[in-house]
C-alpha positions in Angstrom: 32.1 -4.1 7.7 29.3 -6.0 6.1 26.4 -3.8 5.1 23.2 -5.4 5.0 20.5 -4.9 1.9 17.3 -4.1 2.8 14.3 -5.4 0.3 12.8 -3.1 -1.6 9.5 -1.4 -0.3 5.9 -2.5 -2.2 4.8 -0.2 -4.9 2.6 2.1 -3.0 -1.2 2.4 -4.5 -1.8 4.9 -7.1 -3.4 7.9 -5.6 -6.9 9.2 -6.9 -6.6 10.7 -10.6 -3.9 8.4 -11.5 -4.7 6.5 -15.0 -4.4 2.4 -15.2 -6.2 -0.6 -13.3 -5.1 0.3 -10.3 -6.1 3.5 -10.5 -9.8 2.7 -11.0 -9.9 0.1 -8.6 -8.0 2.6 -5.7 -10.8 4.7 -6.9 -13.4 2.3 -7.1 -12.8 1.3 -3.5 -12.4 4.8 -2.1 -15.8 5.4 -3.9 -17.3 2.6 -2.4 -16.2 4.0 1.3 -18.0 6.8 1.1 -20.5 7.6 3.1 -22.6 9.3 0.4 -22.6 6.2 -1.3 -23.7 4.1 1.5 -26.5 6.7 2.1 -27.7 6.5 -1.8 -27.5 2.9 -1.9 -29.8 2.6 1.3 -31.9 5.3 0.0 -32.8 3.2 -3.1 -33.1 0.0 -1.4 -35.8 1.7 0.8 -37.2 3.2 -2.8 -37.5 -0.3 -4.5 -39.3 -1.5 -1.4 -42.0 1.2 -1.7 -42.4 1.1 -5.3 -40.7 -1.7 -7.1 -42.2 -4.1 -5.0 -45.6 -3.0 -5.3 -45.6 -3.1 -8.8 -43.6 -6.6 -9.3 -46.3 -8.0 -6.9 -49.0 -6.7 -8.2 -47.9 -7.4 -12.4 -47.0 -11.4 -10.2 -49.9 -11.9 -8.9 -51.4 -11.1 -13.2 -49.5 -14.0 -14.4 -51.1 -16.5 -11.9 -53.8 -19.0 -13.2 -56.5 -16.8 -11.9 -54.4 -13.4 -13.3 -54.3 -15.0 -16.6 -57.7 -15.6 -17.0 -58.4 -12.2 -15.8 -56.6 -11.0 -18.8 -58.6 -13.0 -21.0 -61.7 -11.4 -19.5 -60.9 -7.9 -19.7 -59.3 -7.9 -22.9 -60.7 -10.5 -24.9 -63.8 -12.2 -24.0 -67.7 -11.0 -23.9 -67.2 -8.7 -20.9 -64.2 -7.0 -22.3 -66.3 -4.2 -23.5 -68.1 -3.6 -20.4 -64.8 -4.5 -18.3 -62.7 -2.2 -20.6 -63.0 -0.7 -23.6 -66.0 1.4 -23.1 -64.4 2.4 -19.9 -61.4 3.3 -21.3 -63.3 5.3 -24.2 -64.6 7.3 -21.6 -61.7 8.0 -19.9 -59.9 8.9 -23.2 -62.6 11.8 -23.5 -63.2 12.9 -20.1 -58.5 12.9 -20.2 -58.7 15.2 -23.9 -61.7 17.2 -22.5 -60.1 18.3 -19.4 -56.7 18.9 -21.4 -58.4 21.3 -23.8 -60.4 23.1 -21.1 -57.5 23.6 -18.5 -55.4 24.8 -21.3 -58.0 27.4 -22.8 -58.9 28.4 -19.3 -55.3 28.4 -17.5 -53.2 29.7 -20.2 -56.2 32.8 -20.8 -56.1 33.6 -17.3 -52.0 32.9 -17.2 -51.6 35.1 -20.3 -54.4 38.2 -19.2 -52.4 38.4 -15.7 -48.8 38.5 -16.9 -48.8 39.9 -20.5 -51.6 42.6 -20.4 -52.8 46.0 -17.7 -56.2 43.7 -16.9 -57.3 44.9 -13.4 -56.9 43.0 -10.4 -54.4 41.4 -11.5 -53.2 39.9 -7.6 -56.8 38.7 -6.9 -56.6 37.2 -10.1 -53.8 35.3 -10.0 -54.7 34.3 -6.1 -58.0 32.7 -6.9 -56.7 30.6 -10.1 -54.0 29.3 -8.4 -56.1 27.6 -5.0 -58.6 25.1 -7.3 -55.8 22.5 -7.1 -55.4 22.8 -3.5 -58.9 21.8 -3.3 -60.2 17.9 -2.8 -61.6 16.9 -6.9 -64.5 15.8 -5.0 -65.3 19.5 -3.7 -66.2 20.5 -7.4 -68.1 17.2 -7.8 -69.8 17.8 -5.1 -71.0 21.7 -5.7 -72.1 20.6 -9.2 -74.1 18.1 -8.1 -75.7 20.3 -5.6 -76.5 22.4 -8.1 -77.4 20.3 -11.1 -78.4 17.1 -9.5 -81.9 15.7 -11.4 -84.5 13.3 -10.5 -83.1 10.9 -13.1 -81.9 8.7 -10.2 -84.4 9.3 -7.9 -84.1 10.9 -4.1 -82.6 14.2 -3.5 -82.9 16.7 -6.3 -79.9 20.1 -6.7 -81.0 23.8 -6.9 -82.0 24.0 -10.1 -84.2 21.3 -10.2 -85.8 22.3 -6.6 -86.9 25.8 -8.3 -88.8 24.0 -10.8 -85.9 24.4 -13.8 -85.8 20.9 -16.0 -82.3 20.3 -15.6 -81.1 17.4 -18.7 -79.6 14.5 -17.9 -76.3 15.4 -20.0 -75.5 18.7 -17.4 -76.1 16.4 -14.3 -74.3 13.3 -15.2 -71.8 12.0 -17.1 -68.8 13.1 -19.5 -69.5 16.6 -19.3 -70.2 17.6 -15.3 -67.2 15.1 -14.9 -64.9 17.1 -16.9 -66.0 20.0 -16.2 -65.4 19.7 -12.8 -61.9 18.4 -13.5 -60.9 21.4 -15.8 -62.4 23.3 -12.9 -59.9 21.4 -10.6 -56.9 21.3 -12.9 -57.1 24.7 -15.0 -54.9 25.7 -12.0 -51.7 23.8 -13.0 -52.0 25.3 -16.3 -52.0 28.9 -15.0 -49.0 28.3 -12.6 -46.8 26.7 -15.4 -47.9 29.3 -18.1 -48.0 32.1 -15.9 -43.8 31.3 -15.5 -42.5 30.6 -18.9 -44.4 33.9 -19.7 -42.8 35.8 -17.2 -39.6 35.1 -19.3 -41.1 36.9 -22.2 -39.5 40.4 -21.9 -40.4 43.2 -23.8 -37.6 44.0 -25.8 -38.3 41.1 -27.4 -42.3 41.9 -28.5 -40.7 45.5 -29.6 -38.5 43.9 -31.8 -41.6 42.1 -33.5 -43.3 45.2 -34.0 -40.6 47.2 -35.4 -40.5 44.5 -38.1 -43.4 45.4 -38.9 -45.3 42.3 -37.4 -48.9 43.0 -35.8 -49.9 42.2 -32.0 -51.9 39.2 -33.1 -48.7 38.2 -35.4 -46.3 39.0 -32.4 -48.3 37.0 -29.8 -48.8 34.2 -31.9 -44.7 33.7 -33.5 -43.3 35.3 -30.5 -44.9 34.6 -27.2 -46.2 31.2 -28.1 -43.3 29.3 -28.8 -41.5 30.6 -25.6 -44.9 28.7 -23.5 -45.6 26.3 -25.5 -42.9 23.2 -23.8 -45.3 24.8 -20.7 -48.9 24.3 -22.7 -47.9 20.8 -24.2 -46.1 20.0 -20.3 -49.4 20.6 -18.5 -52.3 19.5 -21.1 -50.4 16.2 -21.2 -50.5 16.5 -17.3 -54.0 17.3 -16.8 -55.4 14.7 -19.7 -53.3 11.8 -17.5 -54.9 13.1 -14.2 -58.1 12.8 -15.6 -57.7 10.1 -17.1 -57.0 8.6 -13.4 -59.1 10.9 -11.2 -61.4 8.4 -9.6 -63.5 11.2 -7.3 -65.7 13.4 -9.6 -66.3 10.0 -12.2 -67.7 8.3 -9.0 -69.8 11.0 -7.9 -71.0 12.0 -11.0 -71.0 8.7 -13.0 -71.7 5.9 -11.1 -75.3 6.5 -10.1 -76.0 6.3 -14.1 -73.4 3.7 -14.7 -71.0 6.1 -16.4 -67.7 4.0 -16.1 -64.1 5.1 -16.2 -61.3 3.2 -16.0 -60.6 4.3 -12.4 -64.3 3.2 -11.4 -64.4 -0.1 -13.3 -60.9 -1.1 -11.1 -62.2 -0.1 -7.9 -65.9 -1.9 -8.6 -64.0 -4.4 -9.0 -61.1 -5.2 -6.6 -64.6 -4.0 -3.8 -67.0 -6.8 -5.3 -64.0 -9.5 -4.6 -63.0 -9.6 -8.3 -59.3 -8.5 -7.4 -57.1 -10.5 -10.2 -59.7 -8.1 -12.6 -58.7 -5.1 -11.1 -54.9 -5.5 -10.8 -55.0 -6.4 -14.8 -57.3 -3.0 -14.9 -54.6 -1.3 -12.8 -51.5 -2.6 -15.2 -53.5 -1.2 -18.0 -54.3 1.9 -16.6 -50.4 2.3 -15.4 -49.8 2.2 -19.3 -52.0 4.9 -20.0 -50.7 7.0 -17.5 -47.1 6.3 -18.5 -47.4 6.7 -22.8 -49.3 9.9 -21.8 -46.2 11.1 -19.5 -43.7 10.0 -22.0 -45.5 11.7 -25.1 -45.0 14.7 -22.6 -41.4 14.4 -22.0 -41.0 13.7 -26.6 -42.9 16.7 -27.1 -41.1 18.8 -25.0 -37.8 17.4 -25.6 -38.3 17.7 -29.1 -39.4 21.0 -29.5 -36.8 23.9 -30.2 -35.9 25.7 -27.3 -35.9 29.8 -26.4 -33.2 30.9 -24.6 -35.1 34.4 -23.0 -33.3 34.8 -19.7 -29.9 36.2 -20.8 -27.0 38.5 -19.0 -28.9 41.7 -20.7 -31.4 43.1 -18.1 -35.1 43.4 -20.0 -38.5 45.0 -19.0 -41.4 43.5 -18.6 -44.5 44.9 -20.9 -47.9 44.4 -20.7 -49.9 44.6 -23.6 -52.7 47.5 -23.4 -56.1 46.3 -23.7 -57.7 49.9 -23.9 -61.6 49.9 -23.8 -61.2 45.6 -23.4 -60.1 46.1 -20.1 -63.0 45.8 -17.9 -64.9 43.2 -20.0 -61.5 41.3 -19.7 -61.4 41.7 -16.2 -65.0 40.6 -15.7 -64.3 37.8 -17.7 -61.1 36.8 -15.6 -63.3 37.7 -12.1 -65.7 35.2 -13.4 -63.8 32.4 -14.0 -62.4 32.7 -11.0 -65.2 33.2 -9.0 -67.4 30.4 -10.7 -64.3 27.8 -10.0 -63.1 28.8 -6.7 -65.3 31.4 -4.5 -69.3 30.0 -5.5 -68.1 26.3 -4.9 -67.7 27.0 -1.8 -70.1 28.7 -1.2 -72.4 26.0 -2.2 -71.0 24.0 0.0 -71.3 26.3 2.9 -74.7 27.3 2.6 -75.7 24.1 1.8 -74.2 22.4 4.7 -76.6 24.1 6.8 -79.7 23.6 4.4 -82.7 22.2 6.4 -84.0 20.1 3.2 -81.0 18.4 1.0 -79.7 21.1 -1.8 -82.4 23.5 -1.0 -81.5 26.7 0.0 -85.0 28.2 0.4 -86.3 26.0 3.0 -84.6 27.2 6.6 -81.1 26.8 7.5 -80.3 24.4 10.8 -77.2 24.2 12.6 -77.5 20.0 13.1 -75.3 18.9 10.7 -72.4 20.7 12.2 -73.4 20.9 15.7 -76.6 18.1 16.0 -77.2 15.9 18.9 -78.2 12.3 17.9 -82.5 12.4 16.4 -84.0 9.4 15.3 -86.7 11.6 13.5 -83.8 13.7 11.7 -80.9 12.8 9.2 -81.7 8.9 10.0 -80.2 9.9 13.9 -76.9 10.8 12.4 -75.0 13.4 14.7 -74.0 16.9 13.3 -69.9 16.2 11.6 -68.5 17.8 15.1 -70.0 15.9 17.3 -69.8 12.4 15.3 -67.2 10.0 17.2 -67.0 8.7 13.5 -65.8 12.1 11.9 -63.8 13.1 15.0 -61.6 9.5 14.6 -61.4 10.1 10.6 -60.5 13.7 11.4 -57.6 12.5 13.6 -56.2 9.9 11.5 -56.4 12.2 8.8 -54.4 15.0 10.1 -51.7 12.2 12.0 -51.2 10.3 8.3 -51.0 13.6 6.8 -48.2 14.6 9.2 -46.4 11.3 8.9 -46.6 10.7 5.2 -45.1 14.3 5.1 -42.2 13.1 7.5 -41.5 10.1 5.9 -41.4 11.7 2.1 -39.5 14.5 3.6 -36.6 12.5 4.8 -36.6 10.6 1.9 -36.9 13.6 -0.5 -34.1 15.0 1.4 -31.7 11.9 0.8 -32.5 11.8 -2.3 -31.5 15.3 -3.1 -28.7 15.0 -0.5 -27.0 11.6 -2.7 -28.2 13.3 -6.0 -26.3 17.2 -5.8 -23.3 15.8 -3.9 -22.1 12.0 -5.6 -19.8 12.5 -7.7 -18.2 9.5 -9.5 -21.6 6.9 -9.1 -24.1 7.4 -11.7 -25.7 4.1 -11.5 -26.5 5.5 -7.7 -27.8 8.6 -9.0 -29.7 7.6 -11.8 -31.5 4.5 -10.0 -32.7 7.2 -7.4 -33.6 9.9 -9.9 -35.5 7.0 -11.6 -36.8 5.4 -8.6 -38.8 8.6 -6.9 -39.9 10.0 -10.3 -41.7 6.2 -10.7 -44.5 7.4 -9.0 -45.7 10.1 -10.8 -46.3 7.4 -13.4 -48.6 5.3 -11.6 -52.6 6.5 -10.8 -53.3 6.7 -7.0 -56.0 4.2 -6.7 -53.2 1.9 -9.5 -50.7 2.5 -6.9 -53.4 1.7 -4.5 -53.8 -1.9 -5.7 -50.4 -2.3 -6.4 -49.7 -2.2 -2.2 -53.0 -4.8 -1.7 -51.8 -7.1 -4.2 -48.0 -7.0 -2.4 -49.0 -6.1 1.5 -52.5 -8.1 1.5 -51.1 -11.3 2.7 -48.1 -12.1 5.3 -44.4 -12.0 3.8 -42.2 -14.2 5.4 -42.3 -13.0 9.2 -43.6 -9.7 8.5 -47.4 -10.1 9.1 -50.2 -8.8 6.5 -50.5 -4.9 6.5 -54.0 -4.5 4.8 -56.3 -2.6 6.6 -53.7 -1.0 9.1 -52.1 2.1 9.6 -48.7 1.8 8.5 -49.9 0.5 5.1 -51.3 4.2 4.3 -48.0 5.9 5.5 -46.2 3.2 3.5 -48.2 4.1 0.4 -48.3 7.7 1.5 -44.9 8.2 1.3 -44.8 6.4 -1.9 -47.3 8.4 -3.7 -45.6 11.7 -2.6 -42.3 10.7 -3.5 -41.9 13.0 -6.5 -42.7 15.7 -5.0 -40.6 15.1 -1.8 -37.5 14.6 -3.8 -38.3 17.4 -5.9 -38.0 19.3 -3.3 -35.3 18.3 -1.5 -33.1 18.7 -4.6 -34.1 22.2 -5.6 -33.9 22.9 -1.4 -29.8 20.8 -1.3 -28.9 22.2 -4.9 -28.8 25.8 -3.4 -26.3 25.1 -0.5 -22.5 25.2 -1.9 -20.6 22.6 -1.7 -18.1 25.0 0.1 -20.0 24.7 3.2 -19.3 20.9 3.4 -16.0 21.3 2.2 -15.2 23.3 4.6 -16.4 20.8 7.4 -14.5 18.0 6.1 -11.6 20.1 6.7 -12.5 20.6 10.2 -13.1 16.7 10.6 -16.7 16.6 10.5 -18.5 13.8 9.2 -21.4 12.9 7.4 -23.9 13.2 9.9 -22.5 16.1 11.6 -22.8 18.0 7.8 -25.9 16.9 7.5 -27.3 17.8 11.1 -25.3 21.6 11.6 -25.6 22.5 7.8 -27.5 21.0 5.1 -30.6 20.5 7.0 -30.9 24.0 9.0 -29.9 25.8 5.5 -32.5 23.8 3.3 -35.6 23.8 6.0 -37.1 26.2 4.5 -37.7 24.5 1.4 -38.0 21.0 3.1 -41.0 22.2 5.4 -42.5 24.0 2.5 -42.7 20.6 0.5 -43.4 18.4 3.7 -46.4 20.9 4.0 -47.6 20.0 0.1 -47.4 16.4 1.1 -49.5 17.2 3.7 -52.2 18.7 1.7 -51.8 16.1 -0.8 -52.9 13.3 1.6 -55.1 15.3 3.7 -57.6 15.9 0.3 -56.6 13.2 -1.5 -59.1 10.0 -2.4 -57.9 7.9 -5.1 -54.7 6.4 -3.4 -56.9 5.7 -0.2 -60.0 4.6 -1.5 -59.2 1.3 -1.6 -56.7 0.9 1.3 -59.0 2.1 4.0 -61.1 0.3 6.5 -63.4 1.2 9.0 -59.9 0.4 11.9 -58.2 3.2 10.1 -61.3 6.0 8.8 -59.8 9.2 6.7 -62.2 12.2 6.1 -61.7 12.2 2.4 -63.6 8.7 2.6 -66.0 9.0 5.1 -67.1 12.5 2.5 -67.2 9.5 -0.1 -69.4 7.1 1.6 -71.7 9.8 3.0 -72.5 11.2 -0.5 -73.1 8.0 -1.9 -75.1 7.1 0.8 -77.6 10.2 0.1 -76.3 12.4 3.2 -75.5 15.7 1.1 -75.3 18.1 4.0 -72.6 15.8 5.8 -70.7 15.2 3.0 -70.7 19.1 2.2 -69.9 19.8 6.0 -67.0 17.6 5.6 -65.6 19.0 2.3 -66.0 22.1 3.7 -63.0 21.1 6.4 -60.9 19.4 4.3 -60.8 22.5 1.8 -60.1 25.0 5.1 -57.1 22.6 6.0 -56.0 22.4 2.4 -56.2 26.0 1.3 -54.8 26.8 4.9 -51.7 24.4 4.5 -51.1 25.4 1.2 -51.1 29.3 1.8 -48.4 28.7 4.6 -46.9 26.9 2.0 -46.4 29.7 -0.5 -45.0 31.7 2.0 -42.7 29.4 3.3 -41.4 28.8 -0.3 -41.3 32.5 -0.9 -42.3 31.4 -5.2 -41.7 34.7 -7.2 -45.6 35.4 -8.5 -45.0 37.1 -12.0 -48.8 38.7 -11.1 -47.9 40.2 -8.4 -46.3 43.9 -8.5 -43.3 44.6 -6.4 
C-alpha cells in the first residue's frame, strides 16, 4: 500500500512578543490594525489642520515678494522702530511688570491663606481666584472709569469729574496697563502657589525649628524651594500673557499711542498692511515661545522636593498673633480692590446719567432705553439693541460649539494618549500638536487663520468673515486646555474596565460610548465649560476674525468704548463677567478641585 507524503505546512507567523523580523513586522501590522491607532492618527491629522496649517500659511505667505519686504520694514528700515522695537520694548515691561506684581500679589495671598490662622480664609481664597474668569478688558475698563483724564479730550473718569488732577502716567500707559493685567493675572499665581504649598506639611517646618532655624530662616530654605517650580511656572506664564494681552494695551494705550506688540499687529493687518502684521505675528510667536521654553528649563532644571510621601503629615499654619487682623485687612483689600470694586464700577456706572459720573442721577436707558435721538446719539439701551441681542447670541452658540468641538478633541486626545501602547510617534505628535497652541498669542493665532482661510483652497471656498472660521480657530485656541482635560478625565478610568469589554467582544466604539465617556463626563463637561468661558470673554483671538455677519459681545464692548459710549460698554462687560463668573463657578463644582483654603 503506497502511502502518500503530504508537504510540509508554512511556518506559521510569530505571535506577538516573539523576537526577530518577523516578529516586529507581525507586530508592526497588528499595531497598525488597531483601532486606537487609526483613531490617534485621525486625531492628529485633524490637529495639523487646525494648527499646523495656520502657521505654515501664515510663515508662506512671509517669504512672498511682498512678505519679504515686510521683513525688511519691520526689522530693518526707518519704520522699524516705530513698527517694532519700541513696541516690543513696551511689551517687554508691561510682560516683567505684570510677572513681578502677580507674583508678589498671588503668592502673598497664596501663602497668608494656606500657611498661616489669617481670618477669612474661604472668602479669601474665593475672591482671588475669580479675576481670571473675568474679560482683561473688565479691569481696563473700571480703571479707566476711574482714572480717565482730559489729556485726550471727551469724557473724563471719577477722579477727574471731582475736581482731582489725575497725571497722565496713572491714566495711560505702562502702568494702568499692567496694573490692570496683574489685577487680571495675580489669580493664576494664587491657584498654582496656593497647591504646591498645600504639600508643605508641618512635620517638615518642625523639623527646621528644632534645628534651631528661625520662622523667617524656615520659610525662606524650607517652604520656598517646595513653590518655587510653581512661582518661576506662573511668572513666566503671566509675563508671556502680557506680553500678548491685546485688550487693556488697546484701551489704555492707544488713545496716547502707547504701542504693544499686540496693537502694532492688529493696527496693522486693520489698515490693509497685512504682510506687516503676519511678520509682527511670527515675531511675537517667538516671544511667546522663548518665554514658555525658559519656563519649562527653569523648572526642569531646578531640584525637586519630594513632600507627598506614604507617612500621613499635618498641616500647620503659622500664627500671626497681633498681625492677624492687619493681615486680614490687607488680604480683604486686595481682594476687594481687584475683584468686588471693579465691578462695582462697572455697575454703577452703567446706569450713570453723565459718562463716569456717579453724582449726576442714575437712568435706566442704557440697559432698558428706547431709541432718542437727543440721548446717547439714539443708541438703544444693551437689551433692547437688535445689535447686542445678535452679538449676544453668537456669543453664547460659538461659546457652546468651540466647547464641543475642543471637547471631542480633548477627549481623543487623552483617549489615544492613556491607552496606545506600542506607537510613540502617535503619541508624541498629539501631545505636541495640542500643547502648540498655548505657544501662539490669540490675536498671532488670529492672523495665522486670515493668512491660511482668507482666500479659497482648492474647492473649499474662503472662510473669512464666517462663522465656522471662529469655531475653527475656537477650537484651536482651546486645544490645550481640552486635551488637558481629557487626559487627567481618561487617565483615572482603569484600563480593566476596557479590558474587560474586549473580552465580552465589544469594540472600540462600544468602550468608548458605555464606558469611557459616562465615567470621564464629569471632568469632560467641567473643561468643555472653561472653554466656554474662555471664548465667551475672550478678545484677542477674535478681534481680528470678526465682522459685522458674525458680531461677538467681547467686540461689540471693544468698539463701543473706543467709540466714546462708556455706559454701553460697561453694561456689556457687566454680562459677559455674570456669564463668566457663572460658568466658571459651575465649573468648580463640577471638577470638585480640592481648595487647600478651605476647611473640611
Amino acid at each position: 500500500m503506497a502511502v502518500t507524503s503530504r508537504p510540509p505546512a508554512p511556518p506559521a507567523p510569530p505571535p506577538p512578543g516573539r523576537g526577530g523580523a518577523g516578529g516586529r513586522l507581525w507586530r508592526g501590522l497588528t499595531l497598525l490594525r488597531s483601532p486606537v491607532v487609526l483613531l490617534g492618527t485621525v486625531t492628529a491629522v485633524v490637529l495639523a489642520v487646525l494648527v499646523v496649517a495656520p502657521l505654515a500659511g501664515l510663515v508662506a505667505t512671509t517669504l512672498r515678494p511682498d512678505g519679504l519686504t515686510a521683513w525688511g520694514d519691520v526689522l530693518a528700515s526707518p519704520l522699524s522702530r516705530n513698527l517694532f522695537y519700541e513696541p516690543l520694548t513696551n511689551s517687554l515691561v508691561i510682560g516683567f511688570a505684570t510677572a513681578a506684581g502677580s507674583i508678589i500679589l498671588g503668592g502673598g495671598l497664596a501663602w497668608l491663606v494656606v500657611m498661616t490662622d489669617v481670618r477669612f480664609k474661604k472668602t479669601i481664597g474665593l475672591l482671588a481666584s475669580i479675576p481670571f474668569a473675568l474679560p482683561s478688558f473688565a479691569l481696563a475698563l473700571a480703571w479707566e472709569t476711574v482714572f480717565r483724564n482730559d489729556r485726550i479730550g471727551g469724557r473724563v473718569g471719577l477722579l477727574h469729574g471731582l475736581g482731582l488732577d489725575v497725571p497722565d502716567w496713572l491714566a495711560w500707559g505702562a502702568l494702568p496697563i499692567s496694573a490692570t493685567l496683574v489685577a487680571h493675572y495675580y489669580a493664576l499665581t494664587f491657584v498654582l502657589v496656593a497647591a504646591a504649598l498645600a504639600g508643605v506639611k508641618g512635620d517638615l517646618l518642625e523639623a527646621g525649628e528644632v534645628a534651631g532655624a528661625s520662622r523667617a530662616r524656615v520659610a525662606v530654605s524650607i517652604a520656598l524651594p517646595v513653590v518655587m517650580p510653581a512661582l518661576v511656572s506662573s511668572a513666566l506664564l503671566a509675563f508671556a500673557e502680557g506680553v500678548s494681552n491685546f485688550a487693556s494695551p488697546a484701551l489704555l494705550g492707544l488713545p496716547v499711542r502707547y504701542q504693544t506688540l499686540s496693537t502694532r499687529l492688529y493696527g496693522s493687518i486693520s489698515t490693509g498692511q497685512v504682510e506687516r502684521g503676519y511678520v509682527l505675528s511670527l515675531l511675537l510667536i517667538a516671544v511667546a515661545a522663548i518665554v514658555l521654553f525658559l519656563s519649562t528649563r527653569l523648572v526642569d532644571g531646578r531640584r525637586s522636593y519630594a513632600t507627598i510621601t506614604g507617612k500621613g503629615g499635618r498641616r500647620r499654619t503659622l500664627e500671626l498673633g497681633r498681625y492677624r487682623p492687619a493681615a486680614a485687612g490687607f488680604a480683604l483689600t486686595a481682594v476687594a480692590l481687584t475683584t468686588v470694586l471693579p465691578a462695582v464700577v462697572l455697575l454703577l456706572s452703567s446706569f450713570a446719567r453723565r459718562t463716569n459720573s456717579l453724582t449726576d442721577g442714575f437712568t435706566l436707558h442704557f440697559w432698558t432705553g428706547a431709541s432718542d435721538p437727543a440721548f446717547a446719539q439714539g443708541q438703544r439701551g444693551v437689551l433692547r439693541n437688535p445689535q447686542v441681542i445678535e452679538a449676544a447670541a453668537t456669543t453664547v452658540l460659538l461659546g457652546l460649539a468651540v466647547a464641543a468641538a475642543a471637547t471631542v478633541l480633548g477627549l481623543a486626545v487623552g483617549y489615544v494618549v492613556t491607552r496606545l501602547r506600542g506607537a510613540p510617534l502617535v503619541t508624541q505628535a498629539l501631545t505636541l500638536l495640542s500643547f502648540l497652541p498655548f505657544l501662539i498669542p490669540g490675536i498671532a493665532l488670529g492672523a495665522a487663520f486670515i493668512a491660511q482661510f482668507g482666500r479659497p483652497i482648492g474647492p473649499l471656498p474662503a472662510l473669512y468673515g464666517t462663522f465656522a472660521i471662529l469655531v475653527i480657530a475656537g477650537a484651536a485656541y482651546t486645544l490645550p486646555f481640552a486635551a488637558q482635560s481629557g487626559r487627567s478625565s481618561v487617565g483615572q478610568i482603569s484600563g480593566e474596565l476596557e479590558e474587560s469589554a474586549v473580552m465580552a467582544g465589544a469594540g472600540m466604539t462600544r468602550r468608548l460610548g458605555r464606558i469611557v465617556v459616562p465615567l470621564a463626563a464629569r471632568g469632560l463637561l467641567a473643561g468643555g465649560v472653561l472653554v466656554f468661558v474662555k471664548m465667551v470673554r475672550d478678545l484677542s483671538l477674535v478681534v481680528l476674525l470678526v465682522t459685522p455677519a458674525t458680531p461677538l459681545l467681547s467686540v461689540v464692548t471693544y468698539r463701543y468704548a473706543s467709540e466714546g459710549f462708556a455706559q454701553f460698554a460697561n453694561a456689556i462687560t457687566v454680562i459677559i463677567a455674570a456669564i463668566s463668573v457663572g460658568a466658571t463657578v459651575l465649573a468648580r463644582r463640577l471638577q470638585g478641585a480640592a481648595q487647600p483654603w478651605v476647611e473640611r
